[in-house]
Structures are given as C-alpha cells and as structure tokens.
N, C-alpha and C positions, 0 to 999 in steps of 0.2 A: 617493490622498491622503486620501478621508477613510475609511478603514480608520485609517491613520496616526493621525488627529485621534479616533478613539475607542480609549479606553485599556485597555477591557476587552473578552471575547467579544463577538461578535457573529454572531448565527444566520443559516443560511442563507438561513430564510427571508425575514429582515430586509433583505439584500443583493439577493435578486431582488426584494422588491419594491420595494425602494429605486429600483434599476436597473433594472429589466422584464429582468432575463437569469433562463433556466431555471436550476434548480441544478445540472442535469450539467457545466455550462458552467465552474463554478465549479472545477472537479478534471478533471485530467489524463483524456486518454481515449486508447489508441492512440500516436499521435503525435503528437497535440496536446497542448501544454503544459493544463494550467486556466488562467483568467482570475485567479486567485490564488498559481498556484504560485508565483512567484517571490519573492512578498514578504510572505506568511501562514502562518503553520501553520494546519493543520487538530488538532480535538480535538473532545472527546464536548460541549462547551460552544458549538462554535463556530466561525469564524474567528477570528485575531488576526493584527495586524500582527509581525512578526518583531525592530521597533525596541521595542513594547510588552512582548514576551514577558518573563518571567522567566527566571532561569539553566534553575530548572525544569524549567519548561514547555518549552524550547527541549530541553531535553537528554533530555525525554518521546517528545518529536517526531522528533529525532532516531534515537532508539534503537526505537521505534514504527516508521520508515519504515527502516532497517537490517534489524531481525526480519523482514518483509513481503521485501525483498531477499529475503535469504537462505533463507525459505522458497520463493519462486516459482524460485531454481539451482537447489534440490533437485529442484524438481517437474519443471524443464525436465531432470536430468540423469536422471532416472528418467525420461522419456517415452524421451530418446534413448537408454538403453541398454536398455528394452523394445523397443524402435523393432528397432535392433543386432541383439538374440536373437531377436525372431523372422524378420528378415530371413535367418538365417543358421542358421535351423529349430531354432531351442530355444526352448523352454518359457521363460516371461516367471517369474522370480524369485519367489517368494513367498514374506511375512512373516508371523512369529507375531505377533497382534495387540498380547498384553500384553507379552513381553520385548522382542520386533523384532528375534529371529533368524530368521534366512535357513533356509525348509525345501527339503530337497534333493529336486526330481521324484524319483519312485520308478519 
C-alpha cells in the first residue's frame, strides 16, 4: 500500500530501509516470487507501483522482461543440445564470433 501512495520511483534502498528487508528479497530468486514482483516494476530509477506506471514505462518493463525470456530459452537450448553432442560423441558446435556462422569440426 504504500508503494501505491507514492507516485513516482522509489529506490531500493529507500524500501529496505523503510522496512528492514534486504534488497535481494525485493526480486524474484529461484522459486521465490520478490516481495514486489506482483505489483511493481522494476527500472534503472527504481521501484514503481504498476497502478502509477505510465503507458511507457509499463511497456519498457514489459518488453525489458520478454528480451531476458527469450534470451535465457536460448541459453538453456544451447546447453541442451551441447548436453545432446557430446553425450552422443560429437564435438560441441562452434560459432564465428562476428557473423554467427556455424564452423564445421575438421
């Protein structure tokens, strides 16, 4: 509630000391929800409540936490198909750094 009742950022740091909670506590960890996830974004300014957010800033947030997605599939589908080749005695795929084509073991 009073996230709610203040209408702009508000820092980390402000919030634990408000509350006595560490900042990890604040963001998701594991399995654990944050103590804000549900009803804040997060941004380089802050917290915010989600009823305060602007179009904006919601749709920062949004698109912010989609990128993050969709980078960490990649990452888990490249572990499992390095996982894959070498379980099955091939050599783990490697990329040219600046194009990102695929060189072929020699």
């Amino acid at each position: 509630m009073w996230l709610l009742t203040q209408r702009d950022w508000v820092s980390a740091a402000e919030i634990c000391q408000r509350f006595g909670v560490r900042e990890r506590l604040l963001r998701a960890d594991r399995d654990r929800a944050g103590l804000l996830s549900e009803f804040a974004i997060c941004g380089d300014k802050g917290f915010k409540h989600i009823r305060n957010a602007t179009d904006q800033e919601y749709q920062q947030a949004h698109e912010r936490i989609l990128a993050h997605l969709k980078h960490e599939a990649r990452r888990l589908r490249s572990w499992r198909l390095r996982r894959l080749r070498e379980r099955v005695g091939l050599r783990p795929v490697q990329f040219e750094k600046f194009t990102g084509q695929a060189l072929l073991p020699v």
